[in-house]
N, C-alpha and C positions, 0 to 999 in steps of 0.2 A: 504494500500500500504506500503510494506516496504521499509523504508528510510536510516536506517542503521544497521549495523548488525555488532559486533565485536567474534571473533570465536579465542577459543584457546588463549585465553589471559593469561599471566603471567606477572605481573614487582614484584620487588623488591625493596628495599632501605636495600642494607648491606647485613644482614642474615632473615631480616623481608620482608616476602613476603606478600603484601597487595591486590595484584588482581589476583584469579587464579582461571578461572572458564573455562567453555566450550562452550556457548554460550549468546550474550545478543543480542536482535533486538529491535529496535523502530520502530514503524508501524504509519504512520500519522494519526493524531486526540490524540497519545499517549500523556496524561498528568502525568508524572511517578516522584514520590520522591524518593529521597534515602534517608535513614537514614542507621546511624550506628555510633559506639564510636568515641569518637575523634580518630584519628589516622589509623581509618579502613582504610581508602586510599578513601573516598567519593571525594574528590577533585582530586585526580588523577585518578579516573573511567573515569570524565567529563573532565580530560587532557586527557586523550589515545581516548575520543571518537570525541575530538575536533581533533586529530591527534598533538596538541603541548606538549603532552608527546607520545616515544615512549616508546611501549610494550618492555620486554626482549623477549616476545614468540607471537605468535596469528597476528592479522590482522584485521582491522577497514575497511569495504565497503559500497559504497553509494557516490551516488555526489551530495548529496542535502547540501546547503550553511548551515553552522553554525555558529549563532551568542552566544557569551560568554558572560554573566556577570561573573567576576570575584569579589573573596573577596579583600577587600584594605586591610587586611594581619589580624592579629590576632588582631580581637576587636579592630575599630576605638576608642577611646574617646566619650563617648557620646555628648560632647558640639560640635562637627564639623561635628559626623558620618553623619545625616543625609543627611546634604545636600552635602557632597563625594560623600555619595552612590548613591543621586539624580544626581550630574553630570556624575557620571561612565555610571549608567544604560539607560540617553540621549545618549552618549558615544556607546553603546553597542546597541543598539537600533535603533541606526540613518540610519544604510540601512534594508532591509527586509532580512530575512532568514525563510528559512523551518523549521528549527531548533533552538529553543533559550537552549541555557545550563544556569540555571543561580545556583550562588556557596551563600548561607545567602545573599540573597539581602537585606533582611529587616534589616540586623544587624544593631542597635541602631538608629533604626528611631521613632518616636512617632508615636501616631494612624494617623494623618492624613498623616504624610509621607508615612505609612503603606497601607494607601487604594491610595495613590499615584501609590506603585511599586504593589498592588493588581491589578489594570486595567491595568497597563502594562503588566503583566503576561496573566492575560484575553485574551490579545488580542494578545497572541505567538500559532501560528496552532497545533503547538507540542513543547511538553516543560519537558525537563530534570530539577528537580529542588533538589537542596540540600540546608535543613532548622532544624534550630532547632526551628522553629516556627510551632508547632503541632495546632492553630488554620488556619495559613495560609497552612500547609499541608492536613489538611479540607476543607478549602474553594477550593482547586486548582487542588487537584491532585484525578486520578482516577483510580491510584494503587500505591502502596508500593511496593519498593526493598528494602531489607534489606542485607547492605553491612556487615560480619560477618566472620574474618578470611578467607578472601580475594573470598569466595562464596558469591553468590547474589539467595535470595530467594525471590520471587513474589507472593506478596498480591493484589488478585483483591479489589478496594475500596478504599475511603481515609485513612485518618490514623486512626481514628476510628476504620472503619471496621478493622483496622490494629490490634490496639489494644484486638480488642474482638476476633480478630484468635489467638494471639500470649497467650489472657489469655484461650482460648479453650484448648491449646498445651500445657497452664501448669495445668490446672485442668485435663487433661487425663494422662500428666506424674503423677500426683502426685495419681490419679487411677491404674495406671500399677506398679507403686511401692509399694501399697496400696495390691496390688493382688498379687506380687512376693511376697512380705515381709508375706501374709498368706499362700502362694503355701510353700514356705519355710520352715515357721515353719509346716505346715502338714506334709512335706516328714521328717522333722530330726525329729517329732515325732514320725511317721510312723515308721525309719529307729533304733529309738531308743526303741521301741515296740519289733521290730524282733529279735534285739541284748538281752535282754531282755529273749528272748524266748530260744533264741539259749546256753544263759550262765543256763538257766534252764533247760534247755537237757544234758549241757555235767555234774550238777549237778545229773544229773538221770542214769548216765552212771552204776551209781554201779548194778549191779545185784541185785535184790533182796533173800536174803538171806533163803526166805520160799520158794524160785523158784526154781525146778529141774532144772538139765543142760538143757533139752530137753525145757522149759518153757524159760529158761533164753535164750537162743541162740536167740527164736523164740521174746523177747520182742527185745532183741538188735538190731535185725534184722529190728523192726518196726521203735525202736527210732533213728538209722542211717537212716531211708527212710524219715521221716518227718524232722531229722534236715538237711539233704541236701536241702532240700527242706524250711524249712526257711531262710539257710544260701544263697541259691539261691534268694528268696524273696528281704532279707536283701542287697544284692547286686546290685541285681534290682534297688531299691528303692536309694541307696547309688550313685549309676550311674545318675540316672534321678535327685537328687539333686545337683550332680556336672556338669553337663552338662543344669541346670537353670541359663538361659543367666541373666544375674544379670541389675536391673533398677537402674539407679541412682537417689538419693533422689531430691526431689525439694527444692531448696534451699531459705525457704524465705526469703526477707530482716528481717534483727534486728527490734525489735519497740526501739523507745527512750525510757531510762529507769531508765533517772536522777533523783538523790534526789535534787527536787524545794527547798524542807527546808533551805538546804544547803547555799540559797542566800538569805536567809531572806526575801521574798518577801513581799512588803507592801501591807495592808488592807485597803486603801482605796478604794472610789469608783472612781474616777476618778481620773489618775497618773501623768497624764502631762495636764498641763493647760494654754494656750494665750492670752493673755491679748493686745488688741488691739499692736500687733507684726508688726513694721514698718523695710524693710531691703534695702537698693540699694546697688550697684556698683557703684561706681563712679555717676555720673546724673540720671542713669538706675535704675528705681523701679525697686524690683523684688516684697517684699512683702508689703501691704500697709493694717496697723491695721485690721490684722489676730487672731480675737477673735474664742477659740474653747476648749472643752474638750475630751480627750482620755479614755475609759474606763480602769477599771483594769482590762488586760489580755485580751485586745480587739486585735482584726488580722486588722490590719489597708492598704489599700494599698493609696499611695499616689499618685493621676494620675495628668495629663496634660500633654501641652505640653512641649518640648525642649524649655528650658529659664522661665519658668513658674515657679522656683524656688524649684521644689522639693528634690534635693540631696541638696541645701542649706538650708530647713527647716529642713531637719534629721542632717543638721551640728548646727545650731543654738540649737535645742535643748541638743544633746550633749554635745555642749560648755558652756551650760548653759548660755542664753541670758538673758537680764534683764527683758525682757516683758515674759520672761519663768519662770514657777512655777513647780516644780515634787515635787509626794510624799517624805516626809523625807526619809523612805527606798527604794525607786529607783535608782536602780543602770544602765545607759546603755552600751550595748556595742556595738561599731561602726563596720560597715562592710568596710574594708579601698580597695579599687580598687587598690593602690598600694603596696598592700599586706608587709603593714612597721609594722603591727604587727606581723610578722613571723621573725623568726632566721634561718638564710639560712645558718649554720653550725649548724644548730642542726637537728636531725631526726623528723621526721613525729610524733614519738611517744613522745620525750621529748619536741616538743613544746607547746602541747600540754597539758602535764602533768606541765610543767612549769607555766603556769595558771591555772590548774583545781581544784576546791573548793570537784570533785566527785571522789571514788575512782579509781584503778587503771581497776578494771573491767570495771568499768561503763564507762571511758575514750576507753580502748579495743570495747564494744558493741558500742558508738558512732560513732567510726574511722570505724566498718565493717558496719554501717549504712549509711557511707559516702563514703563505697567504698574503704577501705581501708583497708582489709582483711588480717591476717597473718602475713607475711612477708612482707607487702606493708607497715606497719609503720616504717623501717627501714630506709624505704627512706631518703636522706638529703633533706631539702627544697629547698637546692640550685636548684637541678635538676629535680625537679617537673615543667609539666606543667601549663600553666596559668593556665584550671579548675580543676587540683588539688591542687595548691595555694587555689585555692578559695574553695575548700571543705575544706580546710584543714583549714583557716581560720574562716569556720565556726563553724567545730567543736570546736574552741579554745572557741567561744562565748558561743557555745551550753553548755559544761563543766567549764565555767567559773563562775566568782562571778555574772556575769550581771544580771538582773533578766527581763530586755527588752530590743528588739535586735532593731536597726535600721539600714535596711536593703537596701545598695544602689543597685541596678543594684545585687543580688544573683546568676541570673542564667547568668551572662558574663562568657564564656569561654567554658560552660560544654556542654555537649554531650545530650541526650535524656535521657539515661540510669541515667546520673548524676542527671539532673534535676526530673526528677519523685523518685530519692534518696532524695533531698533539700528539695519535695515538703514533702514528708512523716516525716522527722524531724521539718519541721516548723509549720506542723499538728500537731505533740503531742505535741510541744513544750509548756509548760503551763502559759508561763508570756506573756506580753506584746511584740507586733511585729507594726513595722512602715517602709512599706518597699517599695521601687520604682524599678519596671520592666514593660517593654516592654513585657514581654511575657504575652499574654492575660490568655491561660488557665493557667496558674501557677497560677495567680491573684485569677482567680477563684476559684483555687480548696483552697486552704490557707489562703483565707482572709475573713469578713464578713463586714467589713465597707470599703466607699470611703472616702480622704479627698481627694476633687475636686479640684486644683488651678489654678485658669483665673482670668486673668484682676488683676492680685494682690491681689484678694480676694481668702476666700476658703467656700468650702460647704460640711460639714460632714456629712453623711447617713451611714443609713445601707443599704450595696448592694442587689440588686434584687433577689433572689435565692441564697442567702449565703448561706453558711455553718451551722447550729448550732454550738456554742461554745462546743471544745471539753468536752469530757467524759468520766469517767473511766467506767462507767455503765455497757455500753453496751460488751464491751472486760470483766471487770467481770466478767459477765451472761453468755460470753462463755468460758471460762478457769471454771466456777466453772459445767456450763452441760458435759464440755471433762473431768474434774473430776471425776463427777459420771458416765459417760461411759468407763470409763478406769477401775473404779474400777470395776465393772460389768464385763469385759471383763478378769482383771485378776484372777478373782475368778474360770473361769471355763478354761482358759487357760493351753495348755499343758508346761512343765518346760521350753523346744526351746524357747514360745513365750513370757512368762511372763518377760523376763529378759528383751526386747524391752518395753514392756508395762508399767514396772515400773520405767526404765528410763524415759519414757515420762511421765509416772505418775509424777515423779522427778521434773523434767523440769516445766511441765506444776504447781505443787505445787511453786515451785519458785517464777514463773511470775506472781502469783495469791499473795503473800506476798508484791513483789514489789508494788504492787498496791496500799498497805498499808490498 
């Protein structure tokens, strides 16, 4: 049954138009996500479909009741968010609707707050949800919208499924570009074969001089019929390669590509070590003789719940507590939420450069691994938003002396787009990581140990299905086989296409030195 249906929509903010599409309907039993960049306009989709934003164009129908969770505004604090977001969403909940719209409900709750506003959602008939929680967009939802330059494209499936359509769409781009770029070089070989032939006929133009007049008329005669007729070919050919609709390249992210040397990193086997670590607040335990060891270069995530101490054991370690021991060459560096290591009159690129121990390249491939591409390090800090303060932030750590990050809350602020950037930088990243988030699959994909904290105690493991500890091995093995395939390829390649091939040959040489 359809419940609502918004047709012809258009808003704005300025000269930035964020919702402009043609049609969107919700059908009951719909469990529908939206994602998209920060800014896409996902919050004000679910204003124009509540009707408490109006549209500039279009028209919202239906008279089924709709209930809102709203956001409590950009990233509660994690010490309070939880239980806000528990009172709003009693709040928002408390009559029945056909309808739930809900906007990050889970923002900065822990796990058990989480399976709190998870059976809440459970139990909404149809439900609008916008989240940058990709495991709760798993558990919940049973299609993806993908809000994108103010169109909305529809994925049957959770996000998942979401994922594996969206990596389909880019392993067939990067096949249709893969095809053009050999259709290509065939026609300008082709086209430069006929030209070729053609500079070879007007070459032959001379008569032959053992040729009577009656012989020489009759050859000239021939070689004007074939070269019209190349020159016809040639043009042919010259047409159909100007009129090959051109693919654009698939753009992959950067890998990280820092020199580790650079920070000295230490040789121990274990970097940071507690020694029965006792901490309160005032009366309030938090931590009560916390004995534990950190590997060298181990991906650590730090769980529990809200007050359980873990943004103040990545502080005590930093500050260097007394019951705390790190290698002599351990250096950390702190991930600060109120973003006080940034210079908000300096650009994107010189804050950057301002701490960085790695060169001016290696700072440029960081910054477009974080989303920061071109002309986006110009930016002043001043006027960045909160998640690209916080990429931006991390890049200072990523390129800096530090040689282990401790990592508060990473992914506050960012987008989907951003966060699967973080996740990818804190994957190659090669030292030591200790880091506390809410986001489940983040955890997952970038960490291999727990340290557990309840009850004032902790429990270190290694996690269930970790990661292996990165590796240059296997990225090796394949930068050195696309090696020996390139070279192969330009050996029997026409002159159009060698000049691509040796470029990547270039490239791909490159990032095989990097590796050291």
């Amino acid at each position: 049954m359809l419940l609502l249906q918004a047709t012809n929509i258009q808003k704005s903010y300025g000269i930035k138009t964020v919702l402009d599409f043609p049609r969107f309907a919700v059908h009951e039993g719909d469990r529908i996500g939206i994602v998209g960049a920060n800014g896409a306009g996902k919050s004000t989709l679910l204003g124009v479909l509540s009707r408490r934003i109006r549209p500039d164009r279009g028209s919202v129908t239906g008279d089924w009741e709709v209930c809102c969770i709203q956001q409590l505004g950009e990233r509660d604090p994690g010490r309070s968010g939880g239980e806000s977001a528990k009172a709003r969403i009693r709040q928002s909940t408390a009559h029945s609707g056909q309808i739930l719209l809900a906007d990050e409900p889970t923002a900065n709750l822990d796990a058990e707050g989480r399976r709190w506003v998870l059976q809440k959602l459970r139990e909404a008939s149809t439900l609008l949800l916008v989240s940058h929680d990709r495991e709760l967009l798993d558990e919940i939802c049973t299609k993806i919208v993908l809000l994108e330059d103010g169109a909305l494209t529809e994925y049957t499936g959770n996000y998942s499924a979401y994922e594996a359509a969206a990596a389909l769409e880019r392993r067939q781009q990067a096949q249709a570009y893969e095809a053009y770029q050999s259709k290509r070089a065939q026609l300008a070989a082709a086209v430069q074969t006929w030209e070729r032939n053609d500079a070879g006929m007007q070459d032959r133009k001379r008569a032959d001089y053992k040729q009577n007049n009656s012989e020489a008329r009759l050859a000239r005669g021939k070689r004007a019929e074939k070269q019209k007729k190349v020159q016809r070919q040639s043009k042919v050919l010259s047409a159909r390669l100007e009129r090959l609709e051109p693919v654009e390249k698939l753009r992959e992210p950067p890998a990280l590509r820092i020199d580790f040397s650079l920070t000295a990193p230490p040789g121990n086997k274990n970097v940071i070590t507690c020694r029965n670590l006792s901490f309160s607040y005032g009366e309030k335990n938090i931590l009560c003789e916390v004995s534990l060891a950190i590997p060298n270069r181990a991906k650590v995530a730090v769980t529990g719940k809200n007050g359980a101490g873990k943004s103040t054991l990545l502080r005590l370690i930093h500050e260097g507590h007394t019951a705390i021991s790190t290698a002599p060459k351990l250096r950390t560096g702190f991930l600060y939420q109120s973003f006080e290591n940034l210079d908000m009159d300096k650009t994107v690129l010189d804050n950057v450069l301002s701490t960085s121990v790695q060169d001016h390249a290696t700072v440029r491939s960081v910054l477009a691994g974080l989303l920061f591409p071109g002309d986006e390090v110009r930016k002043i800090a001043g006027v960045l938003s909160g998640g690209e303060k916080m990429r931006l932030s991390l890049a200072k750590l990523l390129t800096g002396e530090a040689n282990a990050l401790l990592l508060d809350e990473p992914t506050n602020y960012l987008d989907l787009r951003a966060v699967e950037a973080v996740e990818r930088m804190i994957a190659q990243y090669p030292g030591t990581v200790l880091l506390v988030s809410h986001d489940v699959r983040f955890v997952e994909r970038v960490t291999e140990y727990r340290l557990h904290l309840r009850d004032g105690g902790a429990v270190f493991e290694k996690a269930e299905g970790a990661p292996a500890p990165a590796s240059d091995a296997p990225q090796r093995l394949l930068l050195e086989l696309r090696l020996s395939r390139l070279v192969a390829e330009i050996s029997s390649a026409p002159p159009a296409r060698k000049d691509v091939l040796e470029r990547d040959y270039r490239e791909t040489l490159d990032q095989l030195h990097r590796l050291g």
